[in-house]
N, C-alpha and C positions, 0 to 999 in steps of 0.2 A: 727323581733320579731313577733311572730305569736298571733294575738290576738282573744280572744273567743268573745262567746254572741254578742247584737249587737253597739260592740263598733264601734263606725263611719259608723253605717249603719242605722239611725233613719227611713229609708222609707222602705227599709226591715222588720223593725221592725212594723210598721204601718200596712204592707200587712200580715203581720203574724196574728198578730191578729186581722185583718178583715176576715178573713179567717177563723179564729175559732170561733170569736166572731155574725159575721153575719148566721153563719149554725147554732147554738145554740137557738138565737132568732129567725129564719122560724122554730124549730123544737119545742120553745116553745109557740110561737103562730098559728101552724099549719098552715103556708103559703108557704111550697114547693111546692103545685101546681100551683103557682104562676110565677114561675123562670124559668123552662123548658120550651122549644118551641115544638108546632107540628104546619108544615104548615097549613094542614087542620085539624080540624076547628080554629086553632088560628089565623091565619092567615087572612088567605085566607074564610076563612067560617063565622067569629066573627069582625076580624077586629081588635084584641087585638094588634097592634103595640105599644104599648108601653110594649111589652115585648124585642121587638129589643135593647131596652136600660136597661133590668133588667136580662135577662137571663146571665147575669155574676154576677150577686152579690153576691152569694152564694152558695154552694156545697149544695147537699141534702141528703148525706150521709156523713155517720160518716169513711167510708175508703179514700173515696176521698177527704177530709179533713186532714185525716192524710198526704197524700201522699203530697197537694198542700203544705200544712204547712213546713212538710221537706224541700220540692224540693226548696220555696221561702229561707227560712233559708239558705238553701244551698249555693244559687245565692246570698247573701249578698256581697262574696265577687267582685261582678261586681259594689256594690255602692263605693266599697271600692276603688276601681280601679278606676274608671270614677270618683267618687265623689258625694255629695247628688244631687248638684242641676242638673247634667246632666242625673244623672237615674231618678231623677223625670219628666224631660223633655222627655226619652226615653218612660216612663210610658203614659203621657199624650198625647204622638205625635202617638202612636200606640193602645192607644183604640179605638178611631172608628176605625179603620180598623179592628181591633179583634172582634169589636162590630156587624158591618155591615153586612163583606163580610161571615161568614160562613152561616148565616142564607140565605143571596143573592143566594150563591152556591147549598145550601139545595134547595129551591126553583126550581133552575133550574135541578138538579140534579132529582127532583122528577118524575117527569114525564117521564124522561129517564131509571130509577128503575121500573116505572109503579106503583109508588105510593109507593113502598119498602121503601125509603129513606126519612122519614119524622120528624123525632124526632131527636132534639138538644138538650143533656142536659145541665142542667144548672151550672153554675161553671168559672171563669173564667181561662181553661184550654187551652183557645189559648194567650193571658195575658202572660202565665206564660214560652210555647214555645217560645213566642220573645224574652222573657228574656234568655231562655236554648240557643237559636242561638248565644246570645252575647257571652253566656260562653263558648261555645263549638269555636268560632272561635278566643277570645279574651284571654281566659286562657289557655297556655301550659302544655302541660304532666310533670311532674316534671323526672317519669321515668318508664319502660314499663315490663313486664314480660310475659311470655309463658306459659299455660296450656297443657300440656299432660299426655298421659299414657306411652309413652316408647319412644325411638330414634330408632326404627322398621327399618328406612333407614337406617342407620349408621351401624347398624350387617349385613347387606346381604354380603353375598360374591358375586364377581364380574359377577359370573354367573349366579347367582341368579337376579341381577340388570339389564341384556343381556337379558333374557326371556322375553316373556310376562306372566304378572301375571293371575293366575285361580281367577273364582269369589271366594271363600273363601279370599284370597289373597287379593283383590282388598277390600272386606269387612275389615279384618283385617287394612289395610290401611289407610282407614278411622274412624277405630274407633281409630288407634295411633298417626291422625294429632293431633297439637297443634295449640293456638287459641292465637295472641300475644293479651295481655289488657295492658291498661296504667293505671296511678292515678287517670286518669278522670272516667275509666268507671263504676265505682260503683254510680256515680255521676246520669250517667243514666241509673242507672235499676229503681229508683222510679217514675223518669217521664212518664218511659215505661210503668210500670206498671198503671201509670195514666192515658195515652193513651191507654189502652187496658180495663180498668174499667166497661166499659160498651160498650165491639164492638159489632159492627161498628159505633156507634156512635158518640163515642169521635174519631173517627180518624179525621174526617174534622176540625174538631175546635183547636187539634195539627198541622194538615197539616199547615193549614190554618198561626194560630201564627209563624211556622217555616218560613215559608215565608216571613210575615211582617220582621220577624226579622231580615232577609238576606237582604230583601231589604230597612232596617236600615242603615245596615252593609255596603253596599255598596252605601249610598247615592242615593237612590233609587225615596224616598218617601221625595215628599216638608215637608221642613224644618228642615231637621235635625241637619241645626246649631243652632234653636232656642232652649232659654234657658227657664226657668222658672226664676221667681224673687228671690233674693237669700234670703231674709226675709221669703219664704214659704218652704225653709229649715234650717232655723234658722244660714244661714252665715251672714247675715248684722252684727247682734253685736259681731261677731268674728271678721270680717276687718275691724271695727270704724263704727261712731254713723254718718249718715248723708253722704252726699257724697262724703264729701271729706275726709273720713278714709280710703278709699285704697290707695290715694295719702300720704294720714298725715303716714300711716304704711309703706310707700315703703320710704320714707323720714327718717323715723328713722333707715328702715334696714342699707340706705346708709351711716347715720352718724357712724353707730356702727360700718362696714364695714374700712370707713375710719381713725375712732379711733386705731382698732386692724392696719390698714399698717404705722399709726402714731409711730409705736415703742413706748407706754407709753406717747405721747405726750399729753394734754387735748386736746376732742374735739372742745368745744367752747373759746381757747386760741388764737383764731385771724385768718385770711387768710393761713399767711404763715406756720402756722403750720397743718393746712390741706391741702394744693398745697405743696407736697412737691416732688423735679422733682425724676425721676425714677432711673438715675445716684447717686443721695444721699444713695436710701432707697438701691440700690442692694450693696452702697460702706460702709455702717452700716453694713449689711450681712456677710459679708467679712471682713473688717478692725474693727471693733464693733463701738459704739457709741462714738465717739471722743468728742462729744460738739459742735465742730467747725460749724459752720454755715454759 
């Protein structure tokens, strides 16, 4: 069953509208020069490092806003999959590194640009690639299709296929290949278009996120069995009240379990009517319920 909105994805739903909600207020308090990095003079000339911990909070326009807002919506269905309390772990175990290294890379990068490469916008748009890495390696194509203008190879005559083709020919050629896309790809034209937003500057801080994400993916980066608490995504009073509700619920699963192999028998009617050997229950199957005991 295919489910909308954001059923079973509350941290999804969270990023969404922090996303919207935090670009609204720098736009109603006039504080998006606030968020963007430039090495010098922020940096390197002022000293403002605690921008190293804010230039993700917020988009500064109103397109790159639209685009994060989709693209996170999109990704919901990786909470859906993983579950809250592990994508809030994946969230939390991969912002410093989102946070850190692209501003780290800018810096070094500067000087080898000759000062070209100095501005990091603000947004968290490498954040949002670690999540595109999970989707792209963890959700399958459901099914694929081919873009073209014509089957141009399939009409030649054999002689025609023997030659070598004239450049008009070889141009025709290319304008009649076809391009296979899958289910996914629509998925990333708006990310791309988020990474191209403002080039070359958002490419590092995509680059950058694709990366973490990979080396999520492949157990790369310490900790990635670590959990979050499940109270800070509102499972604790879904498994029971205190510690011993995942036990107290795996206890009941088992009674219910052994009631339905009971053939009708009451669960709490004594030992022998829950220990019942294996020979009995498959000779009920087969011969029906005789009584006999």
């Amino acid at each position: 069953m295919i489910t909308s909105g954001f059923n079973s994805a509350p941290v999804s739903k969270v990023l969404v509208f922090w996303v919207v909600a935090s670009s609204i207020v720098a736009s109603i308090t006039d504080t998006k020069y606030y968020f963007y990095i430039q090495i010098v003079p922020h940096l390197w000339g002022w000293g403002q490092y605690w921008r190293l911990l804010a230039w993700q909070t917020c988009y500064t326009n109103s397109t790159e806003v639209l685009f994060a807002a989709t693209t996170f919506y999109n990704l919901r269905i990786i909470e859906r999959l993983w579950g809250s309390r592990k994508f809030a772990s994946f969230l939390l175990l991969a912002l410093p590194y989102t946070l850190l290294l692209p501003p780290l890379l800018l810096s070094l990068l500067r000087p080898l640009t000759l000062g070209h490469a100095n501005y990091l916008p603000a947004g968290p748009t490498a954040l949002l690639f670690a999540l595109l890495a999970q989707y792209h390696a963890a959700i399958p194509a459901s099914y694929q299709y081919r873009i073209g203008t014509s089957a141009a190879a399939a009409d030649r005559t054999p002689s025609q296929q023997t030659t070598l083709p004239s450049p008009s020919q070889a141009l025709n050629a290319l304008r009649t290949q076809t391009i296979t896309l899958s289910s996914k790809s629509l998925s990333y034209l708006i990310p791309l278009q988020l990474a191209l937003s403002q080039f070359p500057h958002t490419i590092l801080p995509a680059a950058v996120g694709w990366a973490v994400g990979y080396a999520y993916r492949n157990e790369v980066l310490p900790g990635t069995t670590w959990r979050v608490p499940g109270w800070m995504v509102g499972q604790e009073a879904k498994s029971g009240h205190g510690r011993g509700g995942g036990a107290r619920q795996m206890e009941i699963l088992r009674r219910r379990l052994e009631g339905e192999n009971a053939a009708g028998t009451p669960v709490e009617g004594g030992g022998e009517a829950r220990r019942r050997p294996l020979a009995r229950l498959l000779g009920e199957q087969f011969l029906g319920n005789t009584g006999v005991r």
